[in-house]
VOGU-3710 file (C-alpha; in Angstrom, 3 decimals, decimal comma):
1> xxxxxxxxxx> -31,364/-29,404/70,231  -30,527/-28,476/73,960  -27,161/-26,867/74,273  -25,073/-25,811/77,413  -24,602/-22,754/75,727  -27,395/-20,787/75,664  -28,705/-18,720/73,409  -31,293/-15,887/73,421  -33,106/-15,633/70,206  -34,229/-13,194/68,218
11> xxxxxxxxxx> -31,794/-10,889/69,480  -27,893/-10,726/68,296  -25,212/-11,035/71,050  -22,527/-8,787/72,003  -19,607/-10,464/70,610  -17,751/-8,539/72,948  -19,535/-9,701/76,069  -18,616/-13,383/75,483  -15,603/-13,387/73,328  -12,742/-15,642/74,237
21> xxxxxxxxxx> -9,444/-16,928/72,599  -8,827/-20,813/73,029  -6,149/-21,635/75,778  -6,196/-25,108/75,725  -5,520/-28,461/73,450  -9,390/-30,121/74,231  -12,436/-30,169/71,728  -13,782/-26,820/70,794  -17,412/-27,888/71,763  -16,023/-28,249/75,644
31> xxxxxxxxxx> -15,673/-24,935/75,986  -18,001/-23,240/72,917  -21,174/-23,359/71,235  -20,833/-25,990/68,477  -21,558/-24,857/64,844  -23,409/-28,094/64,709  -23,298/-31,792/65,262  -19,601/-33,301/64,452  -19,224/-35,688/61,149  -21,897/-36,633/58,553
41> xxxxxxxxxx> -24,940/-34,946/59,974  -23,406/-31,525/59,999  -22,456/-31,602/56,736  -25,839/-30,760/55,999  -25,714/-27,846/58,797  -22,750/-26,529/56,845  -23,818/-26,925/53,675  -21,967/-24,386/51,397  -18,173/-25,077/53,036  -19,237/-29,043/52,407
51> xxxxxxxxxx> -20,410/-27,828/48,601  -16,574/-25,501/48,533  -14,879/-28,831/49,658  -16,360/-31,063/47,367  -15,865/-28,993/44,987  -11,642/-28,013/45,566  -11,608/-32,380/46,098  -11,856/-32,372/42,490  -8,368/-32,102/42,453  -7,898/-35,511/43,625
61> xxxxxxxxxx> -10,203/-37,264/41,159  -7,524/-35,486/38,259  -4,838/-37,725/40,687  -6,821/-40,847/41,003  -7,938/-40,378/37,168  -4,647/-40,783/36,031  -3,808/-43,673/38,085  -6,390/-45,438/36,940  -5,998/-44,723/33,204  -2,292/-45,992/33,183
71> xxxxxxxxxx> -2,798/-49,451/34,276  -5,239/-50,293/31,831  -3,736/-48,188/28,852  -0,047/-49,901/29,456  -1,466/-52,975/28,213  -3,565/-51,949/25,841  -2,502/-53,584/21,979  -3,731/-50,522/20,464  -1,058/-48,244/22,908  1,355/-51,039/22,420
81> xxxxxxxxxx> 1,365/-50,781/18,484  2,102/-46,947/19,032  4,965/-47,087/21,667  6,397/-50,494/21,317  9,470/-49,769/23,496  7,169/-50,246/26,535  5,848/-53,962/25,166  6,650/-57,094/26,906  9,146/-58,261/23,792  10,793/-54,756/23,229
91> xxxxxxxxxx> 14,515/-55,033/24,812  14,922/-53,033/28,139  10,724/-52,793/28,155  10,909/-52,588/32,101  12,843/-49,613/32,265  10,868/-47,750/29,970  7,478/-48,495/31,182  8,934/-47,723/34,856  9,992/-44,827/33,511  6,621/-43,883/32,386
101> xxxxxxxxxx> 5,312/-44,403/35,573  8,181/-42,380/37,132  7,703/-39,109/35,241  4,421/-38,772/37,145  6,031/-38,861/40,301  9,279/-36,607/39,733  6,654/-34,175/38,622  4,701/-34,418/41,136  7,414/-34,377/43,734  8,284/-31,225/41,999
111> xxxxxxxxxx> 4,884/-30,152/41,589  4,128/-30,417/45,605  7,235/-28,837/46,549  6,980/-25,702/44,028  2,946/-25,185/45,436  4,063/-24,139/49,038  5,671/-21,075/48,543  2,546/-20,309/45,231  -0,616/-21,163/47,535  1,476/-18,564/50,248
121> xxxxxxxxxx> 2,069/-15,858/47,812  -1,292/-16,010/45,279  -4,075/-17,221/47,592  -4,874/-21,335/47,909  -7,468/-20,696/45,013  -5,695/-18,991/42,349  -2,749/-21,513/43,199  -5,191/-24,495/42,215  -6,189/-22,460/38,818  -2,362/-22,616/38,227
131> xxxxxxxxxx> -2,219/-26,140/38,857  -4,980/-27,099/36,508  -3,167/-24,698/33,626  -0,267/-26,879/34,452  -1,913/-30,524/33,984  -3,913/-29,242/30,949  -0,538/-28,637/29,334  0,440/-31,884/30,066  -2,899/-33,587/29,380  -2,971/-32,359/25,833
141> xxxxxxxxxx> 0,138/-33,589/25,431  -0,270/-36,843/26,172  -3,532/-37,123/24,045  -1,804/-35,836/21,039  1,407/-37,870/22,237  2,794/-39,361/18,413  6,267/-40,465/20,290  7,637/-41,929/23,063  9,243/-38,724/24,359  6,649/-36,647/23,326
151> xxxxxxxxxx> 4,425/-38,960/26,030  7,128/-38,613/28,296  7,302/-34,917/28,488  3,687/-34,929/28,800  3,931/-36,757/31,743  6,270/-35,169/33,803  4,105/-31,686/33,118  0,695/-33,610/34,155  2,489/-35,028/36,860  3,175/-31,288/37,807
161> xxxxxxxxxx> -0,241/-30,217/37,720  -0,792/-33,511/39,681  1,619/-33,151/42,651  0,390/-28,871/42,742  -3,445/-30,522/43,491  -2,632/-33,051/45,902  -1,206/-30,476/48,111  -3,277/-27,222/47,743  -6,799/-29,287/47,599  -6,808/-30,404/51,534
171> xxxxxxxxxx> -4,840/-27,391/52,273  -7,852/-24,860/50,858  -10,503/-27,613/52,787  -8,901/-28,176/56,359  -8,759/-23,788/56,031  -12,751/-23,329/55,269  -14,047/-26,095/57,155  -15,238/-25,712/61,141  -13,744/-27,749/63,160  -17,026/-30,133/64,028
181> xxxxxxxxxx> -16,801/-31,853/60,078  -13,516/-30,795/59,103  -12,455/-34,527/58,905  -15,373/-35,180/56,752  -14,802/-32,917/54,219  -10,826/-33,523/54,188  -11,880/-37,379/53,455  -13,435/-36,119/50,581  -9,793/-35,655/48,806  -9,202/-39,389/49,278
191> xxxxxxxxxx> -12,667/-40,262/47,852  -12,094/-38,483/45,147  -8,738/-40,358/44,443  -10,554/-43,262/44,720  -13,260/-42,430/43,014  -11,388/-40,771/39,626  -9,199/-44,358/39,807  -12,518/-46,419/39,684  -14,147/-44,048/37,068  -10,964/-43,749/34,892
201> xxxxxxxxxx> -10,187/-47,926/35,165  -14,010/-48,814/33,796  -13,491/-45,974/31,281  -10,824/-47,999/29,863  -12,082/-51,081/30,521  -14,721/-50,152/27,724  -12,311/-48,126/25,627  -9,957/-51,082/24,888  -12,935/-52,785/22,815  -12,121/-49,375/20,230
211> xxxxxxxxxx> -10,385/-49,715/17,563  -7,458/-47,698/16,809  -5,302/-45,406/18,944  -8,575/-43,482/20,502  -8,876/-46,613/22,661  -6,173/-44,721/24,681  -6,034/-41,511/23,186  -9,860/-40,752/24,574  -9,646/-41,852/27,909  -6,183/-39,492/28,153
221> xxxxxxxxxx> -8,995/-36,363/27,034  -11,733/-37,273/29,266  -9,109/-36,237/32,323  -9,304/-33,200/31,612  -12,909/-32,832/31,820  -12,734/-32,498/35,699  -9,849/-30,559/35,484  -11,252/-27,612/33,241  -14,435/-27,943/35,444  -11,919/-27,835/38,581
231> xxxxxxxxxx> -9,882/-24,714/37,291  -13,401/-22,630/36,020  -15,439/-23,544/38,971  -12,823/-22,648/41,886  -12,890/-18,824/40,079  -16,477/-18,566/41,880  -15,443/-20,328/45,202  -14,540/-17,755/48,662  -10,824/-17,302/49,796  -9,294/-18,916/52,763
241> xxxxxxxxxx> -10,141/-16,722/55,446  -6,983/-17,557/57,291  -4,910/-17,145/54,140  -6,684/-13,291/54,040  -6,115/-12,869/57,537  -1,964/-14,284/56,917  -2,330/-11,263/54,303  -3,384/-8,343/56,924  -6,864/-8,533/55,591  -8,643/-8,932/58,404
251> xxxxxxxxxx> -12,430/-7,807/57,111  -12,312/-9,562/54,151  -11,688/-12,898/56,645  -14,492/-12,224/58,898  -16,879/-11,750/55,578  -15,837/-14,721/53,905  -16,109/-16,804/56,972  -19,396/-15,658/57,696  -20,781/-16,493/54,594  -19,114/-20,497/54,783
261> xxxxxxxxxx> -20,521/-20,778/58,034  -23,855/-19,056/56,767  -24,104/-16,897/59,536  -24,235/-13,314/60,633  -20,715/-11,990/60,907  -22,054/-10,698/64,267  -22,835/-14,352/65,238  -20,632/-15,267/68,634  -19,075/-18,205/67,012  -17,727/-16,502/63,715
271> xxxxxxxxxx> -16,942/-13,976/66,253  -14,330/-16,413/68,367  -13,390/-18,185/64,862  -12,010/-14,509/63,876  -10,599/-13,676/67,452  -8,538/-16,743/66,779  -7,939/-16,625/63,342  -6,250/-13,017/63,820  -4,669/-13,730/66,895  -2,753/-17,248/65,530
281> xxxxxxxxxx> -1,653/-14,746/62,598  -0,533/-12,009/64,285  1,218/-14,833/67,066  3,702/-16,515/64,179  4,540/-13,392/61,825  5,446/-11,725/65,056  7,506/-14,954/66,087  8,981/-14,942/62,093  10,108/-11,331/62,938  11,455/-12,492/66,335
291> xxxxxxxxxx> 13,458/-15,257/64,535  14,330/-13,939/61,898  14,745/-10,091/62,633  17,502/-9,238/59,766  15,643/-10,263/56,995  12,220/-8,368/57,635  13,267/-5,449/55,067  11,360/-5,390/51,741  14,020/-6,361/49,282  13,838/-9,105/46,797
301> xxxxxxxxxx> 17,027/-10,844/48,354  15,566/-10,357/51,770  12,214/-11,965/50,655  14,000/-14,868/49,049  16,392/-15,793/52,136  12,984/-15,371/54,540  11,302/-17,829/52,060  14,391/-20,250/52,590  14,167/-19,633/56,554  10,822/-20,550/56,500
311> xxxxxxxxxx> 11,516/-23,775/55,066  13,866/-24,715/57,894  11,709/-23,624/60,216  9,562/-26,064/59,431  12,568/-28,374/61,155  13,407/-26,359/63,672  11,540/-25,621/67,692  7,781/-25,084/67,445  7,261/-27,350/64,656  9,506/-30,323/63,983
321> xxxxxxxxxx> 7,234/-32,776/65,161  4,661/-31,411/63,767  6,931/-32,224/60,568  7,887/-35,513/61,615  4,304/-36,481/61,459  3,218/-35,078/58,395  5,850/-36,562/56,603  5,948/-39,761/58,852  2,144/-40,716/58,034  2,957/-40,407/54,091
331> xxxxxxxxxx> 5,537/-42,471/54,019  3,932/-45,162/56,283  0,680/-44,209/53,743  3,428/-45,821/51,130  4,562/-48,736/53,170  1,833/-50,294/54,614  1,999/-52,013/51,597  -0,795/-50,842/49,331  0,717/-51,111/45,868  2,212/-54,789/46,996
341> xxxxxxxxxx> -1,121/-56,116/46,917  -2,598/-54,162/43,888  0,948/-55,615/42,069  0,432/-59,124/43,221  -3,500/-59,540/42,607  -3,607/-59,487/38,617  -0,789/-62,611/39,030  -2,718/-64,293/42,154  -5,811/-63,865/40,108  -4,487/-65,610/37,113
351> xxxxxxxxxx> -3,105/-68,437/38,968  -6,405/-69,017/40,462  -7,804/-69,961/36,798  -9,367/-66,490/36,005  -9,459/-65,233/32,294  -7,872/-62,113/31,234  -11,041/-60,497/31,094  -12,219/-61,973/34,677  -8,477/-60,385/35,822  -9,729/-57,159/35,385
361> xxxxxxxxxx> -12,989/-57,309/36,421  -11,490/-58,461/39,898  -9,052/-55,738/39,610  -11,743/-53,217/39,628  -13,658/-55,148/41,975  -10,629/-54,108/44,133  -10,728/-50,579/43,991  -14,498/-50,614/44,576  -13,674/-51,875/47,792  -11,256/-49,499/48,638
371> xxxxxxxxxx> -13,898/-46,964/47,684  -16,572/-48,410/50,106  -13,794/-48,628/53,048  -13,658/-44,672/52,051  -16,922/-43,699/52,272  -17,125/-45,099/55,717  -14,258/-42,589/57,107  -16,794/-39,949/56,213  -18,653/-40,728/59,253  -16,071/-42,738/61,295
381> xxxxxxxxxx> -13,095/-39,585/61,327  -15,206/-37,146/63,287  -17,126/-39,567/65,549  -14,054/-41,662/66,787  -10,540/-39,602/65,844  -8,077/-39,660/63,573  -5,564/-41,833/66,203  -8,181/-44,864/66,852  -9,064/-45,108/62,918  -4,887/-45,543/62,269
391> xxxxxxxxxx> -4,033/-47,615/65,131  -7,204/-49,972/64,221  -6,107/-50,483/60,829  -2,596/-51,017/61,586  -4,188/-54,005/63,279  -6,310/-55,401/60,523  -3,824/-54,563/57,725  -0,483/-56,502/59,692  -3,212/-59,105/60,472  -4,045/-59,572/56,919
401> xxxxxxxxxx> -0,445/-59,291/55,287  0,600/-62,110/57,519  -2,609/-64,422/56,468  -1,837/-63,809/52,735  2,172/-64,216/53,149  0,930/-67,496/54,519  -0,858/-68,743/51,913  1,189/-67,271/49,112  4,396/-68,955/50,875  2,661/-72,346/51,564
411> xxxxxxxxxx> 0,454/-72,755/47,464  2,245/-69,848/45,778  3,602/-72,932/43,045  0,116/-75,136/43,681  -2,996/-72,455/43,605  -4,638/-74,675/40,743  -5,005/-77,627/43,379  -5,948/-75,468/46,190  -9,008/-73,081/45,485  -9,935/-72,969/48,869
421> xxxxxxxxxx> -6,420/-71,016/50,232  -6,351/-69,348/46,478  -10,046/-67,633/47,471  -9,152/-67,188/50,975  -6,218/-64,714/50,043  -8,777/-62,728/47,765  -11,113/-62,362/50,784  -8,249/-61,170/52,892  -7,384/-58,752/49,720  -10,469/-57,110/49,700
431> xxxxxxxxxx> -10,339/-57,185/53,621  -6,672/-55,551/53,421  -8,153/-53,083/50,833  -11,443/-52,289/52,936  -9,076/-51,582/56,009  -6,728/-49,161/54,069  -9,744/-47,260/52,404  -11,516/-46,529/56,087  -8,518/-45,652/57,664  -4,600/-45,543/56,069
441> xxxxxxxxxx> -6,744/-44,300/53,062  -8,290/-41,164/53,959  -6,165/-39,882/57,473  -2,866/-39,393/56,353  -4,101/-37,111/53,274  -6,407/-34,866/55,893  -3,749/-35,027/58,897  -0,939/-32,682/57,583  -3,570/-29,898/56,890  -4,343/-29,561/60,061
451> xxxxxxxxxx> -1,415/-29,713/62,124  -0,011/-26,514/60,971  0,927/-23,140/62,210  -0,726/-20,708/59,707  2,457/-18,781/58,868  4,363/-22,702/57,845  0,756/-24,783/57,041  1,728/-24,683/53,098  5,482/-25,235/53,213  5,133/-28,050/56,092
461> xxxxxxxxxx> 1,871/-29,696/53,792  3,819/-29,249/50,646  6,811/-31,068/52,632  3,874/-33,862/53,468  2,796/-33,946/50,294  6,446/-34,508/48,729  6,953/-37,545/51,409  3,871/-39,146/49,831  5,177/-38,721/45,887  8,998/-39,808/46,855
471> xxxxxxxxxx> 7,775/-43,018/48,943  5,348/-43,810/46,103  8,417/-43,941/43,947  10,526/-46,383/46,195  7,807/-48,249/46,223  7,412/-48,626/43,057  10,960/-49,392/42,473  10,882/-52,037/45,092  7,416/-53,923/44,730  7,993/-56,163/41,785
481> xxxxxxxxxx> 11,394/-57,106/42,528  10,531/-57,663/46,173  7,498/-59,447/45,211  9,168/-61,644/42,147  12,030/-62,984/44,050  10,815/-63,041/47,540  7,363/-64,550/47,250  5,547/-64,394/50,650  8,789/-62,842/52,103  7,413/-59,375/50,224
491> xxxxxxxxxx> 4,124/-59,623/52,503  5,994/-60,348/55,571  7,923/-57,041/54,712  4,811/-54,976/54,389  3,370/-56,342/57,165  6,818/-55,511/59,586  5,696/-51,764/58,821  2,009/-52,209/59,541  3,369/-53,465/63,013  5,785/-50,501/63,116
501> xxxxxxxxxx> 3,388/-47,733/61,675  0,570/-49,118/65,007  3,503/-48,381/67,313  4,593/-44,623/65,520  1,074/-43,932/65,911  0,529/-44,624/69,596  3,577/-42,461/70,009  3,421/-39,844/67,695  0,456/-38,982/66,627  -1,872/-36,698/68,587
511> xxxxxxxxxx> -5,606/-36,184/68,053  -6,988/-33,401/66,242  -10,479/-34,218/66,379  -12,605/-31,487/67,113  -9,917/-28,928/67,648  -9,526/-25,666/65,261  -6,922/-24,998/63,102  -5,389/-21,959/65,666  -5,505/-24,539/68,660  -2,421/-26,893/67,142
521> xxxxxxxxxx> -0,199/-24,311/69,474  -1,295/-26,148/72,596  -1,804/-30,012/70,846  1,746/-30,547/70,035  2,305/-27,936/73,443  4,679/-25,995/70,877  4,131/-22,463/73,009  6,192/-23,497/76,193  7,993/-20,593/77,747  6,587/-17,556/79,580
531> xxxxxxxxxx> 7,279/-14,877/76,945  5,409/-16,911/74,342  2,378/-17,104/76,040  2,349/-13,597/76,942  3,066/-12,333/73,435  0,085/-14,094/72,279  -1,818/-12,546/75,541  -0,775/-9,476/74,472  -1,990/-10,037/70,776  -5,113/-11,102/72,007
541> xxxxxxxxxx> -5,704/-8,122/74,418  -4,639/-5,727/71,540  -7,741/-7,543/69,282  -9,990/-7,052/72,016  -8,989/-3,498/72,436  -9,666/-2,357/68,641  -12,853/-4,848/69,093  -14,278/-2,162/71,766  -13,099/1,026/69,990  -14,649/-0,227/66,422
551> xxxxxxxxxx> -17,971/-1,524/68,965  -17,931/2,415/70,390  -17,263/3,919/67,159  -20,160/2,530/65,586  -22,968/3,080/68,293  -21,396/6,985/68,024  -22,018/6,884/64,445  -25,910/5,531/65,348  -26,155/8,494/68,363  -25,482/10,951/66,163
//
């Protein structure tokens, strides 16, 4: 393939000749030899950081997994017969089975929050070992669960392990991807969510047919199949090569990102990628110093009060917004009104005439679609942007929630004599749920890993992360009351924030399409005074300088 930049082959380049650090907030392939073509074709260019990716989006088919496993098992007889507290007949069954549902979420919340300062101290990839140590606990609880507390306790400690994933997982991808496909292979986190709820919901669609309590018990062990996999697997998988440049180890980054880009380390892009990398490093621990100058000393006090001042510096000048979107696009993620619909269909489904069995089937049929919608982002996220996927399904999703409001307000007491509307609202269901998997699906979970300084990228996607578990339990709380008392009125609620979440995103959110990690600075325009940018010119002129003493060192060593 032609290319402006031109390349002489057979030979190696200088790296010196051409070097040069990234000054601006525009598509790396304006100004730089691509690594290859952007999206789903160079996946196959960069085929070992797509297999690292896949592999680390594991994590999120543990999440999904366990979604999908709870809304079967909750009515299953057998599960019923063992914890009868949570059946329809038991007195105060709501809270409990809300409670159920709950423990997940407090420990993820937990989970998310605890991972930020762990993936910063122990590498990304040991902190995802701990993670899966953490939901095995919990899983094997849960199987072996003989009591309603025992199940409890089991979930709170999966939900751990849970919340720990969902934030290290696009963390480690969005750091080993290149820029041309790194929305490609952050989508892969929400397929796999997707995919572990479709996998885990036709896993117990078949186990309910056992009898006894392995109808539930079995498909509680089978999540931890991916998990074990997840946890052994990563072992053999490279470090983050900015995490080991954060860490002062600058070789070991230029190795490791030489072999995910499966080139010579000598090769003028991994050259620039490095330049960068280093240079963004050295940039924010020299502004942490600056900021923060009386706590720099190695004592464990110190080290604790720098790890809270990090945290509020995640609020403060240089990376508030930066904040406010990352948590922003989780909790409109949360109230665009997903779970409304996935509450509401089972009920608009059996109206309709459907048979239990037929309930489910749909059901699934549901989160198929959500899957296909998915796999489309794959190619859509690095062709067209992360802003024009949101703001388009804004569009479609408020369009749809205002159809089905409707229709639910107009033959919510008459579906029987009304097929016609009844079927309608399905077909804008699945359209709603096609809409959310190509676009409110997949962006919001690959967004906060990229928006980032490296010295705050774990606290601020841990902070993401958290939005996303806390406004999945409001909504939660809210869904079935909203949806029981309010009728259409719940639908006209959800589809007020689809309006909202088009206009936040005009606003707020800025493109990161084709940009690198190290060139977030100049998106969100963060370094805006005079001493800033010549710091990081100095920084840059300083890695330049040992560049062309370690270049003249070596060809001494060959002379002689």
């Amino acid at each position: 393939m032609a290319s402006k930049f031109e390349e002489v082959k057979g030979e190696t380049q200088s790296p010196d000749r051409q070097a040069t650090f990234v000054h601006h907030a525009e598509a790396v392939w304006d100004q730089r030899e691509p690594y290859g073509p952007t999206g789903f074709k160079g996946v196959f260019i960069s085929s070992y950081a797509a297999l690292c990716a896949a592999f680390a989006a594991i994590g999120g088919m543990v999440f999904g997994y366990d979604q999908g496993v709870v809304s079967v098992v909750l009515v299953m007889p057998q599960f019923l017969s063992r914890f009868s507290r949570v059946s329809e007949t038991a007195s105060g069954a709501g809270f409990w089975k809300g409670l159920l549902t709950a423990m997940i979420e407090l420990g993820a919340l937990i989970g998310a929050l605890n991972q930020g300062w762990i993936a910063d101290k122990i590498s990304r990839k040991y902190s995802i070992v701990v993670a899966v140590l953490v939901f095995t606990v919990g899983g094997i609880l849960q199987t072996a669960s003989v009591d309603y507390a025992m199940l409890i306790v089991g979930r709170l400690i999966g939900g751990l392990g849970i919340g720990m994933l969902s934030m290290v997982a696009p963390l480690y991808i969005s750091e080993i991807s290149p820029p041309e496909i790194r929305g490609a292979l952050l989508v892969l986190e929400e397929l796999s969510i997707v995919a572990g709820i479709c996998i885990a919901y036709w896993i117990t669609y078949g186990t309910r047919y056992m009898g006894g309590e392995w109808a539930w018990r079995l498909p509680f062990l089978l999540q931890m199949v991916p998990s074990t996999i997840l946890g052994l697997g990563i072992l053999f998988l490279p470090f983050s090569p900015r995490w080991l440049a954060s860490k002062g180890r600058d070789d070991e980054a230029l190795a490791t990102l030489g072999k995910l880009r499966q080139l010579p380390v000598t090769d003028q892009r991994v050259q620039q990628e490095w330049f960068d990398i280093r240079a963004e490093a050295a940039f924010h621990r020299q502004t942490n110093a600056i900021k923060h100058p009386n706590l720099q000393s190695k004592s464990k006090m110190n080290s604790i009060k720098l790890e809270i001042a990090s945290w509020m510096d995640c609020f403060r000048s240089g990376c508030w917004r930066r904040t406010h979107v990352g948590i922003g696009i989780m909790f409109f993620q949360q109230f665009v009104g997903i779970n409304a619909l996935i509450y509401y269909s089972p009920t608009l489904f059996e109206t309709m005439g459907l048979n239990y069995s037929m309930q489910l089937i749909m059901s699934g049929v549901l989160n198929v679609t959500q899957l296909v919608g998915v796999s489309t982002s794959i190619w859509t996220i690095d062709r067209f942007g992360r802003r024009p996927l949101l703001l388009w399904g804004s569009f479609f999703m408020t369009i749809s929630h205002l159809i089905i409001a409707v229709f639910v307000g107009k033959y919510n007491k008459h579906w029987p004599d009304h097929r016609g509307p009844g079927w309608a609202s399905v077909a804008f269901l699945l359209f709603y749920m096609l809409s959310f998997g190509a676009t409110w699906g997949p962006v919001p979970w690959a967004l906060p890993s990229e928006i980032f300084p490296s010295s705050l990228r774990a606290k601020g996607v841990a902070l993401a992360t958290c939005s996303n578990w806390l406004n999945n339990f409001i909504i939660g709380l809210i869904t079935p009351p909203l949806v029981q008392n309010t009728g259409f009125g719940a639908y006209t609620f959800f589809a007020v924030f689809c309006l909202l979440s088009l206009f936040w995103t005009f606003f707020f959110v800025l493109e990161t399409r084709g940009r690198t990690l190290e060139q977030m600075d100049h998106v969100f325009k963060d370094i805006n005074s005079e001493e800033e940018e010549a710091r990081r010119h100095a920084i840059e002129a300083d890695i330049m300088a040992s560049h062309r003493r370690n270049l003249a060192s070596e060809g001494k060593g060959h002379d002689a």
